[in-house]
C-alpha atoms as an extended CHARMM CRD file, in Angstrom:
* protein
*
       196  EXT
         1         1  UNK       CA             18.2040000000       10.9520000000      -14.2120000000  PROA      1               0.0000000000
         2         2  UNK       CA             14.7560000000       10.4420000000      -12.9350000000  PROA      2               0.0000000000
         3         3  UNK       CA             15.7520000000       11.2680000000       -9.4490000000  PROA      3               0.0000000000
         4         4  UNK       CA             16.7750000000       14.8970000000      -10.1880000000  PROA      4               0.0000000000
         5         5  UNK       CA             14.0220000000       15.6400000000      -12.5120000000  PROA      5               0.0000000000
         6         6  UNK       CA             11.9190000000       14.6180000000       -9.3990000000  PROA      6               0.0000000000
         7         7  UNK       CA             13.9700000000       16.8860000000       -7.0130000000  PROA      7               0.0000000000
         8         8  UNK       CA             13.5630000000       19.7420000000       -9.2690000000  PROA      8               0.0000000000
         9         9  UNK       CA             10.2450000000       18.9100000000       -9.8180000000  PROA      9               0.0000000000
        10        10  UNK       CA              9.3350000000       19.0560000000       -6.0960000000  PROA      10              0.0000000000
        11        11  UNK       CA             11.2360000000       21.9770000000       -5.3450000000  PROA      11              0.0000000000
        12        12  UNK       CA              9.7850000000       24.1630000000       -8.5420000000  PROA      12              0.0000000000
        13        13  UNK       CA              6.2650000000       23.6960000000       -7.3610000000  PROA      13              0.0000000000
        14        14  UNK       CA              6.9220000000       24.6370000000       -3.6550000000  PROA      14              0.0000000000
        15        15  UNK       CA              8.2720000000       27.7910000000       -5.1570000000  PROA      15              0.0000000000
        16        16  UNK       CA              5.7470000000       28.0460000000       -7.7140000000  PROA      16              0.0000000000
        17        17  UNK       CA              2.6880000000       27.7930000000       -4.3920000000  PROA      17              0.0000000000
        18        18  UNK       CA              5.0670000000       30.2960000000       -2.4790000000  PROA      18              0.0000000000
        19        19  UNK       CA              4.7850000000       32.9080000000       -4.9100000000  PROA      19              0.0000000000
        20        20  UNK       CA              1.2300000000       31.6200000000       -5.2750000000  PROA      20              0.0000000000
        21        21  UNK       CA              0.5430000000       32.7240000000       -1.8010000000  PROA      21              0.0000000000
        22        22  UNK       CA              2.3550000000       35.6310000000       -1.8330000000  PROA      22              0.0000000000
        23        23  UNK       CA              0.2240000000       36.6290000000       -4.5660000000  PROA      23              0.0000000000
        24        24  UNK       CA             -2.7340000000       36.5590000000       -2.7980000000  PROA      24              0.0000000000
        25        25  UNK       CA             -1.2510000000       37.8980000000        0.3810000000  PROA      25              0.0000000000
        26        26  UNK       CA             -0.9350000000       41.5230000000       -1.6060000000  PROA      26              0.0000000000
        27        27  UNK       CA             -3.8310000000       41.1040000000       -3.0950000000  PROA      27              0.0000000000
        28        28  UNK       CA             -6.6080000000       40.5000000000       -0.9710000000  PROA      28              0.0000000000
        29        29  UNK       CA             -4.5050000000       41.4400000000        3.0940000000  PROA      29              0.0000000000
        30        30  UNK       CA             -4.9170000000       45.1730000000        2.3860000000  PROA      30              0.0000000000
        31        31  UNK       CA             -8.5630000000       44.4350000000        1.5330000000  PROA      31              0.0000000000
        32        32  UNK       CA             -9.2360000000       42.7690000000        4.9040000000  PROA      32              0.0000000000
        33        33  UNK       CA             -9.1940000000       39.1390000000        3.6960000000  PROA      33              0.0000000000
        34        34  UNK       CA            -11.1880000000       37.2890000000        1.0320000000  PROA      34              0.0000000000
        35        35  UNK       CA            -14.3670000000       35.1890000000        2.4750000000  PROA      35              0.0000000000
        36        36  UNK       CA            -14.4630000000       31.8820000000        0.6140000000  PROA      36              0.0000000000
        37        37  UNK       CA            -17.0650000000       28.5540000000        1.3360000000  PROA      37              0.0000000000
        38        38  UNK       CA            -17.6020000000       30.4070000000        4.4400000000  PROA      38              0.0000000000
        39        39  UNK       CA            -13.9660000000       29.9010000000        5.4620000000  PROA      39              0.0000000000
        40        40  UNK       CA            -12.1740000000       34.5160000000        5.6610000000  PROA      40              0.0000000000
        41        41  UNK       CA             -8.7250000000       33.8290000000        4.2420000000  PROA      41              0.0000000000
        42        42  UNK       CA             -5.8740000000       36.2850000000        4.7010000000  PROA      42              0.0000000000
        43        43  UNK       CA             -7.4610000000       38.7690000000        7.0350000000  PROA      43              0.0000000000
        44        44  UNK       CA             -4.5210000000       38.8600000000        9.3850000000  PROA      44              0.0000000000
        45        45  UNK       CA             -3.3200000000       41.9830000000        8.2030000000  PROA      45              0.0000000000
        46        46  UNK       CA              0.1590000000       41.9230000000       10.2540000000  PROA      46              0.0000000000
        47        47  UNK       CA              1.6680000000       40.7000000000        7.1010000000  PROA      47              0.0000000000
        48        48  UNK       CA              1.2710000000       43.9400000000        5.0730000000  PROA      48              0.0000000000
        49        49  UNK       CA              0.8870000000       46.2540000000        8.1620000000  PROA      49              0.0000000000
        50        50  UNK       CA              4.1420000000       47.6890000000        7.7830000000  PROA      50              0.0000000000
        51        51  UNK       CA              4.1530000000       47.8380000000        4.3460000000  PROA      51              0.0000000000
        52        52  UNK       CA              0.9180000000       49.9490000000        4.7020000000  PROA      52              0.0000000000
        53        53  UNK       CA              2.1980000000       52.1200000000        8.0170000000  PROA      53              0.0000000000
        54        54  UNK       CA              5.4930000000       53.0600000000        5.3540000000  PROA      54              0.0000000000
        55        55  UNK       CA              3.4840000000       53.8550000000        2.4600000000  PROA      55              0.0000000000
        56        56  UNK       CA              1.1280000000       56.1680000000        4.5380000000  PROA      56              0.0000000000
        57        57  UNK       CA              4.8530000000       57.6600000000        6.1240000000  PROA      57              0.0000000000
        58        58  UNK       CA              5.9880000000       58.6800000000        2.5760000000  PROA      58              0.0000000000
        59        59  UNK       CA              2.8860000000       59.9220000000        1.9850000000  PROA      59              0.0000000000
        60        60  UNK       CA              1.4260000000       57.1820000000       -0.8060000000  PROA      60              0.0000000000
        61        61  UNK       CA             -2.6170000000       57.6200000000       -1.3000000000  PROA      61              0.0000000000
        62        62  UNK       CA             -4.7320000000       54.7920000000       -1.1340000000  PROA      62              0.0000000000
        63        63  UNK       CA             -5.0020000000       54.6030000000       -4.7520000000  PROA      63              0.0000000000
        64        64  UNK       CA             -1.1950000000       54.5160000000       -5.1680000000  PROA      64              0.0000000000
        65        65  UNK       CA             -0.8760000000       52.0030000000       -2.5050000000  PROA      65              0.0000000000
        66        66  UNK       CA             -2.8660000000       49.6930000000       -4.2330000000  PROA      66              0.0000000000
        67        67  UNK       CA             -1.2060000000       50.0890000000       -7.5530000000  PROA      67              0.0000000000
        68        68  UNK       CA              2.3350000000       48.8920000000       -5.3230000000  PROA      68              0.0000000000
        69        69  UNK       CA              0.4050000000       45.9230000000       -4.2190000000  PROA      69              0.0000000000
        70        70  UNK       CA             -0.9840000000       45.3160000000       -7.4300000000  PROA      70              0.0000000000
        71        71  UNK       CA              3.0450000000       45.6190000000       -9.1400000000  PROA      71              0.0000000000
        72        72  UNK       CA              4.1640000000       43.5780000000       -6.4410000000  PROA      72              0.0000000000
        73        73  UNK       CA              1.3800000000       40.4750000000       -6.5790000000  PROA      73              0.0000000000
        74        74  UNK       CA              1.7190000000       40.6780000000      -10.6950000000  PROA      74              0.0000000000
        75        75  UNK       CA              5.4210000000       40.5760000000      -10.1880000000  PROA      75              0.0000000000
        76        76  UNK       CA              4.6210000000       37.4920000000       -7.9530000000  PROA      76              0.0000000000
        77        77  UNK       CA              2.5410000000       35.9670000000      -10.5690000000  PROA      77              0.0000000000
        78        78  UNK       CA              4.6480000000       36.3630000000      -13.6850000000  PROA      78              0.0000000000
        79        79  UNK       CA              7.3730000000       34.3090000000      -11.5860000000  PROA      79              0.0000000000
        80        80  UNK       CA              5.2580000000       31.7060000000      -10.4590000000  PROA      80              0.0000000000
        81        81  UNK       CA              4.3020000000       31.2780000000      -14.0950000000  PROA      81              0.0000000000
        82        82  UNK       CA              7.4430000000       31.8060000000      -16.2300000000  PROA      82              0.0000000000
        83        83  UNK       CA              8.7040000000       28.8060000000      -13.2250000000  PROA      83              0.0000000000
        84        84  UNK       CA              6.2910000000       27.0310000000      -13.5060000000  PROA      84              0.0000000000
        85        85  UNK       CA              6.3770000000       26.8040000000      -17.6490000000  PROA      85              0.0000000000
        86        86  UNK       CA             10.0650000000       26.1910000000      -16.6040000000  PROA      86              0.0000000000
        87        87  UNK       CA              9.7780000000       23.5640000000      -14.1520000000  PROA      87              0.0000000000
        88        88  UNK       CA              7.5980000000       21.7260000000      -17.1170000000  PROA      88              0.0000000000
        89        89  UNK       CA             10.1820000000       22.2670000000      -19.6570000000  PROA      89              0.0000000000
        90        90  UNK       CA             12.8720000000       20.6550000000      -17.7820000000  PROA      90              0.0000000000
        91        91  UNK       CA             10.8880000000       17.6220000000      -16.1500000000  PROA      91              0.0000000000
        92        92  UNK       CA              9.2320000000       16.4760000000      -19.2020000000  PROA      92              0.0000000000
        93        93  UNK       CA             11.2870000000       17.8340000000      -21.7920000000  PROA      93              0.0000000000
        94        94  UNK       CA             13.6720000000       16.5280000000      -23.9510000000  PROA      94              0.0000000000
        95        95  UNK       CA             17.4910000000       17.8970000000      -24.6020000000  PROA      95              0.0000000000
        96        96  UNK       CA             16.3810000000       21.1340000000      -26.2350000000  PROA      96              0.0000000000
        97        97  UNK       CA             13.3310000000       21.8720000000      -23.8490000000  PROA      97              0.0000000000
        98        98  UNK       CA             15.8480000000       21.2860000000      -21.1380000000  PROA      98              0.0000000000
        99        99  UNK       CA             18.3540000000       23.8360000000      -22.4010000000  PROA      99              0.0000000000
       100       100  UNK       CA             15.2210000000       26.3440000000      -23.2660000000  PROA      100             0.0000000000
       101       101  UNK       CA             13.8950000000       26.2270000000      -19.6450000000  PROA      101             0.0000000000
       102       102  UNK       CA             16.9310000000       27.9250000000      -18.0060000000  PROA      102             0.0000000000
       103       103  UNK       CA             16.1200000000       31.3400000000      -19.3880000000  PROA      103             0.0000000000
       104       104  UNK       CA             12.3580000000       31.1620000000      -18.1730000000  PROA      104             0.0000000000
       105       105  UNK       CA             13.9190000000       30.2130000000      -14.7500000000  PROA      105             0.0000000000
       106       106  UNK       CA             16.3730000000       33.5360000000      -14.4660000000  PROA      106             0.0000000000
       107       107  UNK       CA             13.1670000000       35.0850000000      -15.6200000000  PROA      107             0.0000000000
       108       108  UNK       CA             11.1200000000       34.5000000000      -12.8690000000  PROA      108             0.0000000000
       109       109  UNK       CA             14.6540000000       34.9850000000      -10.8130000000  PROA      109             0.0000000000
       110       110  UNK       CA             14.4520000000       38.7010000000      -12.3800000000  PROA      110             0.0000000000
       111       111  UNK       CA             10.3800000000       39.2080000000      -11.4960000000  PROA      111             0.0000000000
       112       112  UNK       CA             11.4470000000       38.3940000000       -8.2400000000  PROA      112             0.0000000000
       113       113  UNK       CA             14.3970000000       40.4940000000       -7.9310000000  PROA      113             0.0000000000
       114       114  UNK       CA             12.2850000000       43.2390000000       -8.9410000000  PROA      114             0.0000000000
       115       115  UNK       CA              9.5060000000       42.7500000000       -6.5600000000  PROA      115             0.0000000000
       116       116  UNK       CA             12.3700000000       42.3990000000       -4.0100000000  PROA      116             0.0000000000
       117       117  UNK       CA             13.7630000000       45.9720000000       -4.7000000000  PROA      117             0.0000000000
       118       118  UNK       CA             10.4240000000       47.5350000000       -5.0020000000  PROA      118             0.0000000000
       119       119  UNK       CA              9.5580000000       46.1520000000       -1.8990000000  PROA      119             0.0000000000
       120       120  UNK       CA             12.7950000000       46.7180000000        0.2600000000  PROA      120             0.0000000000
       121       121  UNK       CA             12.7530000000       50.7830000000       -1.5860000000  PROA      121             0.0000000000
       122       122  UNK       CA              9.1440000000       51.1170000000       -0.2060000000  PROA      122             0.0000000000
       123       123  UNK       CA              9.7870000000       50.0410000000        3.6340000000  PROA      123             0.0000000000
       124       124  UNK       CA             13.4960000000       51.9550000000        3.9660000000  PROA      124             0.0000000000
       125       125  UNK       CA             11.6170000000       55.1720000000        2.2000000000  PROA      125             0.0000000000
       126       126  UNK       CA              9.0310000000       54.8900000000        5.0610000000  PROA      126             0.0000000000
       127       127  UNK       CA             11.4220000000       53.9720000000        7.4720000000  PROA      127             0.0000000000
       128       128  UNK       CA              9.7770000000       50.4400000000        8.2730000000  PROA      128             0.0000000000
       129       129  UNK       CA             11.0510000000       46.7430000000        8.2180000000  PROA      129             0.0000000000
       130       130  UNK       CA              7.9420000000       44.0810000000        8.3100000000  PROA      130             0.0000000000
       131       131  UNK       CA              7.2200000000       40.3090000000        7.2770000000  PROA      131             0.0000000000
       132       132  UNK       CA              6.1760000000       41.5440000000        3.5430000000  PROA      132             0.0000000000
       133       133  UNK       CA              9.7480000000       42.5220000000        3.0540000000  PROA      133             0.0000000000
       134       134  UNK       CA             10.8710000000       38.9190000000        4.7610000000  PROA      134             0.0000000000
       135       135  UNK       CA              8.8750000000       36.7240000000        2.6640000000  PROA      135             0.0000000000
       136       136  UNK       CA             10.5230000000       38.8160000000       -0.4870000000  PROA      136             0.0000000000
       137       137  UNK       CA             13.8880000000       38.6770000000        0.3650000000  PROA      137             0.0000000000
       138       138  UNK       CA             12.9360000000       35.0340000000        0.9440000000  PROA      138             0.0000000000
       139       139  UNK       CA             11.4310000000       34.3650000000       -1.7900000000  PROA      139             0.0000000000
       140       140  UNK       CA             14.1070000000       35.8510000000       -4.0280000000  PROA      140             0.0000000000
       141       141  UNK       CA             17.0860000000       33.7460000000       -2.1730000000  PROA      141             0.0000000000
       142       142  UNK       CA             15.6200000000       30.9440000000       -2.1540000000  PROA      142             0.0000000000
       143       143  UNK       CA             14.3640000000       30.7800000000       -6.0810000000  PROA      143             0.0000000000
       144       144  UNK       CA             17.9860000000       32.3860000000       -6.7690000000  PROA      144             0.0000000000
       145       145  UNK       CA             19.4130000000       28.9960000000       -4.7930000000  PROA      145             0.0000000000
       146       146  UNK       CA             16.9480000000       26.5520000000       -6.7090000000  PROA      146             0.0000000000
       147       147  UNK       CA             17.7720000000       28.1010000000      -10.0420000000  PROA      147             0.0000000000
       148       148  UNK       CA             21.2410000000       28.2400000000       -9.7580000000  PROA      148             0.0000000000
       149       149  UNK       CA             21.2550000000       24.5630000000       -8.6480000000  PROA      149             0.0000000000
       150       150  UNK       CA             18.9540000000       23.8700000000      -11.9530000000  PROA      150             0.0000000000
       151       151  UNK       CA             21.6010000000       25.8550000000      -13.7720000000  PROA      151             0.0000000000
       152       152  UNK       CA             24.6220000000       23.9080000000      -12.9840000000  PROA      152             0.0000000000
       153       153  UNK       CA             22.8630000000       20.7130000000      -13.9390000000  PROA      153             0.0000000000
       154       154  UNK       CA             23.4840000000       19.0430000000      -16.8630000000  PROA      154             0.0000000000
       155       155  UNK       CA             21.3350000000       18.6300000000      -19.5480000000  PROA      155             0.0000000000
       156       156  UNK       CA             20.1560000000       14.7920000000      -19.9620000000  PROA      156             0.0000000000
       157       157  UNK       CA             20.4700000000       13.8140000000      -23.8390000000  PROA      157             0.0000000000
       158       158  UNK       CA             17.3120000000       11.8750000000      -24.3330000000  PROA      158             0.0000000000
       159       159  UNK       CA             18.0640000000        7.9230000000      -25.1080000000  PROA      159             0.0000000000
       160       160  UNK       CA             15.4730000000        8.0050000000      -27.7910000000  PROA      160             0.0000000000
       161       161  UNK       CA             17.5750000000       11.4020000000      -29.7140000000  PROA      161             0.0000000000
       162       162  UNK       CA             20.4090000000        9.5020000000      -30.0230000000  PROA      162             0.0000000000
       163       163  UNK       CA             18.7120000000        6.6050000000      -31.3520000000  PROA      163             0.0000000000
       164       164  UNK       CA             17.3570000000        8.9670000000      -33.4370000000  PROA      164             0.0000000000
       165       165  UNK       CA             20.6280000000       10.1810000000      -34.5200000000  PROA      165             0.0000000000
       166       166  UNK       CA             22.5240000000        6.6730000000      -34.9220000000  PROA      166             0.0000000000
       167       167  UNK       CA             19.2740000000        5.9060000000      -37.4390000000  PROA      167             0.0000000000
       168       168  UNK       CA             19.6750000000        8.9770000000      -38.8770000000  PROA      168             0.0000000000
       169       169  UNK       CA             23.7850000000        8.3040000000      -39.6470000000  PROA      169             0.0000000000
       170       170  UNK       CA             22.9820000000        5.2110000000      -41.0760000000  PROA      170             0.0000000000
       171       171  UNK       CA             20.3130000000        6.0750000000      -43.2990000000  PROA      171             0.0000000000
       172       172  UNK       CA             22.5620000000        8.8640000000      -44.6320000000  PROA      172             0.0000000000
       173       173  UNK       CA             25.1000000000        5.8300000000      -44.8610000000  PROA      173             0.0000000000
       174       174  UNK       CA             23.2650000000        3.7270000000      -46.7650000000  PROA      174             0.0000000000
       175       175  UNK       CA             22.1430000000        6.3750000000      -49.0010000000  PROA      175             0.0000000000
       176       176  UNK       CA             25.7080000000        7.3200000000      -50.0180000000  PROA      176             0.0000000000
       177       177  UNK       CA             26.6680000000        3.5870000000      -50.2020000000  PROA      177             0.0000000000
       178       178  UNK       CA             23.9940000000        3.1920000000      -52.6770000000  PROA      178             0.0000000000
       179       179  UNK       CA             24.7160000000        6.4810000000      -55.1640000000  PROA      179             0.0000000000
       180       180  UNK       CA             28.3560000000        5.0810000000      -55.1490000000  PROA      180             0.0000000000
       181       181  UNK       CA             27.1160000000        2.0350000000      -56.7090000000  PROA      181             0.0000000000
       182       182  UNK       CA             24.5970000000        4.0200000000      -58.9960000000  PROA      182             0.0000000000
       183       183  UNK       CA             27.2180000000        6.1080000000      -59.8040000000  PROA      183             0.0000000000
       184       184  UNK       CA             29.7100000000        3.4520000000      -60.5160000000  PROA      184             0.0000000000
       185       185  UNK       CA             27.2140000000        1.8130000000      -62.8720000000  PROA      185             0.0000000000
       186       186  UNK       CA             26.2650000000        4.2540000000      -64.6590000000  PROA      186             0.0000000000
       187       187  UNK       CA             30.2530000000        5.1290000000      -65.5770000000  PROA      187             0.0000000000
       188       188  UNK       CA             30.3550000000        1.6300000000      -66.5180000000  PROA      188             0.0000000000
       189       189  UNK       CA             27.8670000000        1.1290000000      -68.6970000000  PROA      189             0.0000000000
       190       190  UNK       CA             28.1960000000        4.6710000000      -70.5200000000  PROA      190             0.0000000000
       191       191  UNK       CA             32.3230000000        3.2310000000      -70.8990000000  PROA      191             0.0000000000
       192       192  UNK       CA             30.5680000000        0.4530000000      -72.6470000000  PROA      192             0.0000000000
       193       193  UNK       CA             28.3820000000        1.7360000000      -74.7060000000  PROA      193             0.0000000000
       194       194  UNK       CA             31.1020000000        4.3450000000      -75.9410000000  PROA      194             0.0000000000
       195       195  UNK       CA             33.1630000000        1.4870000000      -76.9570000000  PROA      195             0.0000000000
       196       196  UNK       CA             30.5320000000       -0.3200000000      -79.3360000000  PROA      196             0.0000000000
């Protein structure tokens, strides 16, 4: 059905601009923001605050703090992209794309889940609870919801593959029809000519 492709489709690339965002949230909110056409993006840094204040508790250098954020936003990113191959897969697909875009999807569910855990071990080592953690724990429930959804779906068999495959049965048909008769032929005429 076009409708659900559509529905998929839409929620896939919300998820797909979440993780997007969450990407860049580790990536450049440490750093104080990223300045681009004039317009400082992400400086707010009450999103990773916490994160930061529970790293320094446990007693995480700067260094090692950024290699967390860097795990966590390429976590992020291999998500967004093994749902986003995903979300292409099954929206323009056919029956064996469809079926082949489920694993990519508990993929990025599994990216997630780890940058959920790594997340969630770093703030109760230090003692914290912040919005980082939210938005991962987000994140992860609400890809686990749209996956499982895309999960319990069933595949679409194309209308063109089973064209396809009545073509293909009668070709095969024909073919047989016409050795029989070859076949049948032949015995006849090598009766006759054993005869004479």
């Amino acid at each position: 059905m076009i409708s659900s492709r559509l529905y998929y489709a839409s929620m896939m690339l919300f998820w797909v601009c979440y993780l997007l965002l969450l990407v860049m949230v580790v990536a450049y909110a440490p750093q104080g923001g990223i300045i681009v056409s004039g317009l400082t993006l992400f400086n707010d840094t009450g999103l990773v605050e916490s994160a930061v204040t529970a790293m320094n508790s446990i007693g995480l250098s700067p260094l090692s703090q950024s290699i967390v954020f860097g795990i966590l936003g390429g976590l992020s990113a291999g998500s967004a992209g093994l749902l986003l191959f995903s979300g292409l897969f099954f929206i323009f697909g056919e029956e064996r794309e469809q079926r082949e875009a489920r694993p990519l999807a508990h993929g990025a569910v599994a990216c997630t889940a780890a940058a959920a855990v790594l997340t969630t071990l770093v703030f109760f080592a230090g003692g914290q609870a912040g919005a980082l953690l939210a938005l991962e724990l987000g994140a992860l429930g609400g890809l686990f919801l749209t996956v499982m959804a895309l999960t319990q779906s069933g595949v679409e068999p194309d209308a063109v593959s089973r064209e396809a495959a009545d073509s293909l049965d009668q070709v095969i048909a024909d073919h047989a029809a016409n050795h029989a008769a070859f076949s049948a032929q032949l015995a006849s005429l090598s009766r006759h000519g054993s005869r004479s």
